[in-house]
C-alpha positions in Angstrom: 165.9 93.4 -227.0 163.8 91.5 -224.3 160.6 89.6 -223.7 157.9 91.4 -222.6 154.6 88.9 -221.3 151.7 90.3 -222.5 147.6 89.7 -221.9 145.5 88.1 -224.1 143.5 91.9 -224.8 147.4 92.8 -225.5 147.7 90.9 -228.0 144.7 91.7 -229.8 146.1 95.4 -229.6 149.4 94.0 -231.3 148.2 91.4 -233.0 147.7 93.4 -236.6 151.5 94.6 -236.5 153.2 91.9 -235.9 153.2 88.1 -237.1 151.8 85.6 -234.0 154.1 82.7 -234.1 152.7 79.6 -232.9 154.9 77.3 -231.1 153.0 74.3 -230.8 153.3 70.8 -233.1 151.9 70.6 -236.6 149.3 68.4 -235.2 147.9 70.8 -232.9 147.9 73.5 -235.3 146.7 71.7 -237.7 143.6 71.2 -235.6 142.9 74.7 -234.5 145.0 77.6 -233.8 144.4 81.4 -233.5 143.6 82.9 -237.4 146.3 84.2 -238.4 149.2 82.9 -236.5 152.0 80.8 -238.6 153.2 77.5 -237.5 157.0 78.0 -235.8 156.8 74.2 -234.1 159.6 73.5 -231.1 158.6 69.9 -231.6 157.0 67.3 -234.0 154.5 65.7 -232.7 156.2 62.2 -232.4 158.5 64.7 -230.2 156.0 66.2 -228.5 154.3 63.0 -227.4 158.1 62.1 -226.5 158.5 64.8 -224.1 155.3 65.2 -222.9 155.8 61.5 -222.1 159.1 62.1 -219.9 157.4 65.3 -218.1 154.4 62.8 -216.5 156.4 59.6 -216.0 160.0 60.8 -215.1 160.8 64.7 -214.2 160.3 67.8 -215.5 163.9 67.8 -215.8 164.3 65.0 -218.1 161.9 66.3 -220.4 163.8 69.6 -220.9 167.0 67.2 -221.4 164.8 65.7 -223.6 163.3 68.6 -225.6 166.9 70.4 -225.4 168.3 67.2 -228.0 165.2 68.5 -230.2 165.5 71.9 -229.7 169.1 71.9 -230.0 169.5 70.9 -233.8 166.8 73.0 -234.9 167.6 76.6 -233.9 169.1 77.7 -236.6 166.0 76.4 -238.7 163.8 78.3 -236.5 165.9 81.7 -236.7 165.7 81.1 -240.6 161.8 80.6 -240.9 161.0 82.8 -238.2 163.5 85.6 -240.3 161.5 84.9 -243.4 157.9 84.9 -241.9 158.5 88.3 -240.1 159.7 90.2 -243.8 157.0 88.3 -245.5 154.3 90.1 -242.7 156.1 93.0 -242.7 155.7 93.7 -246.8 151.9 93.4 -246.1 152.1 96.3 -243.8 152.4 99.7 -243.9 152.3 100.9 -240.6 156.0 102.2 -239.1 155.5 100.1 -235.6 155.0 97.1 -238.1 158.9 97.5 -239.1 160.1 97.2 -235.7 161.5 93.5 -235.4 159.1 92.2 -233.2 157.3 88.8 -232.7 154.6 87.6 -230.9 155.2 84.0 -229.6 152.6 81.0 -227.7 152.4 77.6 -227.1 149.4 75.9 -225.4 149.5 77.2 -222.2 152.5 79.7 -222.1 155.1 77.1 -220.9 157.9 75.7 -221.8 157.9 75.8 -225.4 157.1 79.5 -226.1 159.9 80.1 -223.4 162.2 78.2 -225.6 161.5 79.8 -228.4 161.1 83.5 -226.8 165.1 82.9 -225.9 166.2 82.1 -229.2 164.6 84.6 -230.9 165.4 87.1 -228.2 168.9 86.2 -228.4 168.6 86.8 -232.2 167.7 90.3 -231.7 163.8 90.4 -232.2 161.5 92.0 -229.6 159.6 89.2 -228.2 156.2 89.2 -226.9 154.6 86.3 -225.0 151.2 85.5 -224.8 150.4 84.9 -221.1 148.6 81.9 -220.8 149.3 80.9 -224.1 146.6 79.4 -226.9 144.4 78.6 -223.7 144.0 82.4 -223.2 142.8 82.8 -226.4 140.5 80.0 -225.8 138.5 81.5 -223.2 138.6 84.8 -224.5 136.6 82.8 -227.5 134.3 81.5 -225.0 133.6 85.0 -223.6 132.5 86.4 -226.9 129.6 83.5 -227.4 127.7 85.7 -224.2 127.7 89.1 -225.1 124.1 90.0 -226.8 125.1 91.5 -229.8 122.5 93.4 -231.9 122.2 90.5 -234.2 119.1 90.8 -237.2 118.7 87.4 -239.2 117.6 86.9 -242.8 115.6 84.3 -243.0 113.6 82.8 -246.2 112.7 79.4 -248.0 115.5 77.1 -249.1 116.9 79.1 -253.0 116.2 82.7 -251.5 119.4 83.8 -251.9 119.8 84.7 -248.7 123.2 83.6 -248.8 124.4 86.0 -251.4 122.0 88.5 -250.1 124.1 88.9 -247.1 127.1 89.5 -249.4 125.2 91.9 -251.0 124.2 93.9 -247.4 127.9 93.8 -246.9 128.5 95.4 -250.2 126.1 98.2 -248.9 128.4 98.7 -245.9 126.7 96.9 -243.5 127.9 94.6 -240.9 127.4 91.1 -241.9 129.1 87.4 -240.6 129.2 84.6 -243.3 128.3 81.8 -240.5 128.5 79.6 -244.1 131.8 80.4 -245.2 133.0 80.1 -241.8 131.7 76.1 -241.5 132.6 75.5 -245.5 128.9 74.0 -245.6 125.8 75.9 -247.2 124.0 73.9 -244.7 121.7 72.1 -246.1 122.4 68.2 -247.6 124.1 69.5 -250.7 125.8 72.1 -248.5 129.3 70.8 -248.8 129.4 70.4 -252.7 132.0 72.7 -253.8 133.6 73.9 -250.6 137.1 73.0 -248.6 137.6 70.9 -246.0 135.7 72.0 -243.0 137.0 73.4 -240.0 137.4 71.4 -236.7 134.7 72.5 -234.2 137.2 74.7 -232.1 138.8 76.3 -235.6 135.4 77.4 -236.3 135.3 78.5 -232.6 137.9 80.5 -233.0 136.9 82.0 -236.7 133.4 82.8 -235.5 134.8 84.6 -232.1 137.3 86.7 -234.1 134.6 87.9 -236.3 132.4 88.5 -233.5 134.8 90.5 -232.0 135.2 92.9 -235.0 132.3 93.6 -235.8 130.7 94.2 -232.3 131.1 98.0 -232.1 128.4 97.7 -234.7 124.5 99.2 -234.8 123.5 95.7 -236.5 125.3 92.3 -237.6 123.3 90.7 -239.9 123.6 86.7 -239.7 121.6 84.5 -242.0 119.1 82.0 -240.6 120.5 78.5 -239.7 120.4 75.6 -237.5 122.7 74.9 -235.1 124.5 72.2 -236.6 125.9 73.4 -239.8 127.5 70.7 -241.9 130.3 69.1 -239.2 130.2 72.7 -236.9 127.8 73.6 -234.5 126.9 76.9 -233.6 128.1 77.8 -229.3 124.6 76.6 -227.4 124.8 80.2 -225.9 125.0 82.0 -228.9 123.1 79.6 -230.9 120.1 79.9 -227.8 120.3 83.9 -227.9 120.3 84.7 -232.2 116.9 82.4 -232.2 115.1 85.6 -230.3 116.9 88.1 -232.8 114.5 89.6 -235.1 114.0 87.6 -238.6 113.4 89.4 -241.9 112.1 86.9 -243.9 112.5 86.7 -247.7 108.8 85.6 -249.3 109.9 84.7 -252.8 107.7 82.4 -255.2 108.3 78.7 -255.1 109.4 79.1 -258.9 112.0 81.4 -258.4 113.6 79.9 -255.9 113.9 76.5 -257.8 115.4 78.0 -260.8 117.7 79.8 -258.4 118.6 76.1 -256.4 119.2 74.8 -260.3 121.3 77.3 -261.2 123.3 76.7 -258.0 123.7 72.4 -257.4 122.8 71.6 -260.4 126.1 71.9 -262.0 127.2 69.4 -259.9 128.2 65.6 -261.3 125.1 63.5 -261.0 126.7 60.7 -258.7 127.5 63.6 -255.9 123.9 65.0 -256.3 122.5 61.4 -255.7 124.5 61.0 -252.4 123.8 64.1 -251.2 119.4 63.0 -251.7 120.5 59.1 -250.2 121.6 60.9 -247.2 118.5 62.4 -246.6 116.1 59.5 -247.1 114.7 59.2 -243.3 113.1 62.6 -243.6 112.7 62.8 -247.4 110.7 59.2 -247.3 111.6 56.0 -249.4 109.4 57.1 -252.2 110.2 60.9 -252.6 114.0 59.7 -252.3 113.1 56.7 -255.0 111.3 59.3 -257.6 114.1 61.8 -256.8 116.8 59.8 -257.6 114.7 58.6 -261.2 114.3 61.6 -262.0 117.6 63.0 -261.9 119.1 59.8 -263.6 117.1 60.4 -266.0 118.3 64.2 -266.9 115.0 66.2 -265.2 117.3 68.1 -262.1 114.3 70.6 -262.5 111.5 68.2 -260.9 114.0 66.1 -258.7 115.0 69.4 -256.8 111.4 70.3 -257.1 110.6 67.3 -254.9 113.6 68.1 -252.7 112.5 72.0 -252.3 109.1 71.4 -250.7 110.6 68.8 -248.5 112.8 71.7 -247.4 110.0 74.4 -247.2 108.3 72.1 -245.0 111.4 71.7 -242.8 112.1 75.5 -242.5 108.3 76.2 -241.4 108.3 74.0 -238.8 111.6 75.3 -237.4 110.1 79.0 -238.0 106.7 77.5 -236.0 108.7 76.8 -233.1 110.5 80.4 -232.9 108.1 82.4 -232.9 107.4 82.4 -229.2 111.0 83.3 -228.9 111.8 85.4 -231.7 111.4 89.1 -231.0 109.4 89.8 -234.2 109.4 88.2 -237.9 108.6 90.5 -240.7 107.8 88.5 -243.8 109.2 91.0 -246.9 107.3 90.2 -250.2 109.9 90.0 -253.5 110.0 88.9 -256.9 113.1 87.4 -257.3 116.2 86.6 -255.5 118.4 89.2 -257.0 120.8 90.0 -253.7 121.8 93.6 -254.6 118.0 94.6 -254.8 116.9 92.3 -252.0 119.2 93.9 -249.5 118.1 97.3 -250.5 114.4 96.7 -249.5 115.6 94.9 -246.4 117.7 97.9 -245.5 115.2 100.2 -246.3 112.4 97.8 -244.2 114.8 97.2 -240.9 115.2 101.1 -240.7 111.2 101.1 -240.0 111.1 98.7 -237.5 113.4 99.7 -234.3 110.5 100.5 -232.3 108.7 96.5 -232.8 109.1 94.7 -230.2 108.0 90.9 -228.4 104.9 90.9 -231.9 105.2 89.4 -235.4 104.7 91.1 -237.9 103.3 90.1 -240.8 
């Protein structure tokens, strides 16, 4: 066997056959890491810091003294989990290269560590691969994809459109769609994070959003849905973010009514105490006396009228935001509906975005 350094557009080439090991501490991971890749760490990160330590203040060989007393008692480990991670991959694919005992191996910055480990597995009898560069390759190959202008179009709408599950439904229809929602765990709005995971760091989400970027930009269309920058903890790259606002918007015009039953039916299955925390935190720009009534009137069982007084707040919100796009926005096409049934919804918006490749710079309404 040998090691064989490879490019970060390499990687992506080898990435689906093999299982991406990544190197680094738990810590690191933990925080961000390619999506994917499975945590092989050299080093805790007590030993990390320990080493890391010895490199700045002492030599660089007293830290590979250092990291060899780590190292040293864990190989065997490593071989073991590293044995069990590439069968468990490999029983998920069906490809022949897939079989080939191979690995594909990083650290931070293609150093030390993902040497260390490229040797032992090496050794071992796997073909090793080695990200050149390492996870900071990756990194800027993330950054790259927030300045291509891809051939985004944006469903916008009033807070309890749907749009949301609308977008799941265009991607039941086949087309192109990135879930910026699912990617932040946060529905992006004050109640957003009832009912999700823990969020990503920014740079996970970084990485997440660049990733599906990437797959999906050999497409005619990706279809986003309409949201600020700053979705729950996340925000959206400022290029990219600065670039969707002049994609065109095809905004869903459903009746005030329709949309509260539909915000009911989604929060208002939450427990009463998470509902009022989630109004609390929005008191500044609800008011004192909307918040005060709001809260009443869902202590006293009416979630109906209490999101009633939340949902014009919100329409308020999103028409200002839409006021100050329009200059920018290539075109918004406001597309009358009667409810906010996705599967239909994305069938008139397919049917409407067909007609309208030749608008450009005008809104439409």
């Amino acid at each position: 066997m040998a090691i064989e350094k490879i490019t970060i557009q390499q990687f992506f080439e080898l990435a689906g056959n093999y299982p991406v090991l990544d190197v680094r501490s738990p810590g690191e991971y933990e925080h961000a890491h390619i999506p994917g890749a499975y945590s092989l760490p050299l080093f805790s990160d007590e030993e990390r810091k320990v080493v890391g330590t010895a490199y700045k203040q002492e030599s660089k060989q007293k830290a590979i003294k250092k990291g060899l007393q780590y190292f040293g008692v864990k190989m065997v480990q490593m071989v073991d989990e590293a044995e069990r991670i590439f069968e468990s991959h490999k029983a998920k694919k069906a490809s022949e290269q897939s079989r080939e005992k191979a690995v594909i191996i990083h650290c931070w910055r293609g150093g030390m560590r993902s040497a260390g480990a490229a040797w032992l597995l090496d050794l071992y009898g796997f073909k090793v691969y080695t990200i050149i560069g390492g996870y900071k390759s990756f990194r800027r190959w993330c950054a790259g994809q927030f300045n291509i202008q891809y051939p985004f179009k944006i469903i916008g709408g009033y807070t309890g459109s749907g749009k949301t599950e609308t977008l799941k439904a265009l991607a039941l229809q086949g087309s192109a769609v990135i879930d910026l929602e699912a990617l932040a765990h946060h529905k992006g709005s004050a109640f957003g994070h009832l009912g999700e995971n823990t969020p990503p760091s920014q740079e996970m989400f970084e990485n997440k959003l660049a990733i599906a970027l990437s797959a999906n930009a050999s497409a005619g269309s990706i279809w986003l849905e309409d949201e600020s920058q700053r979705i729950g903890s996340v925000s959206i790259p400022n290029n990219l973010y600065s670039y969707i606002q002049t994609r065109p918007v095809y905004f869903l015009e459903i009746p005030f009514e329709e949309r509260l039953k539909y915000i009911v039916n989604t929060y208002g299955r939450f427990e009463k105490v998470k509902l009022a925390e989630s109004i609390t935190r929005i008191t500044k720009r609800l008011g004192g006396l909307e918040t005060k009534t709001a809260l009443e009137l869902l202590e006293a069982g009416n979630v109906s009228d209490c999101f009633k007084i939340l949902l014009k707040y919100y329409d308020k919100y999103y028409l200002k935001c839409l006021e100050q796009k329009k200059n920018k926005v290539l075109f918004i096409k406001k597309i009358p509906l009667e409810s906010t049934h996705p599967g239909e919804n994305a069938t008139i918006i397919l049917e409407i975005a067909s007609q309208e490749h030749s608008l450009s710079g005008a809104l439409v309404n």
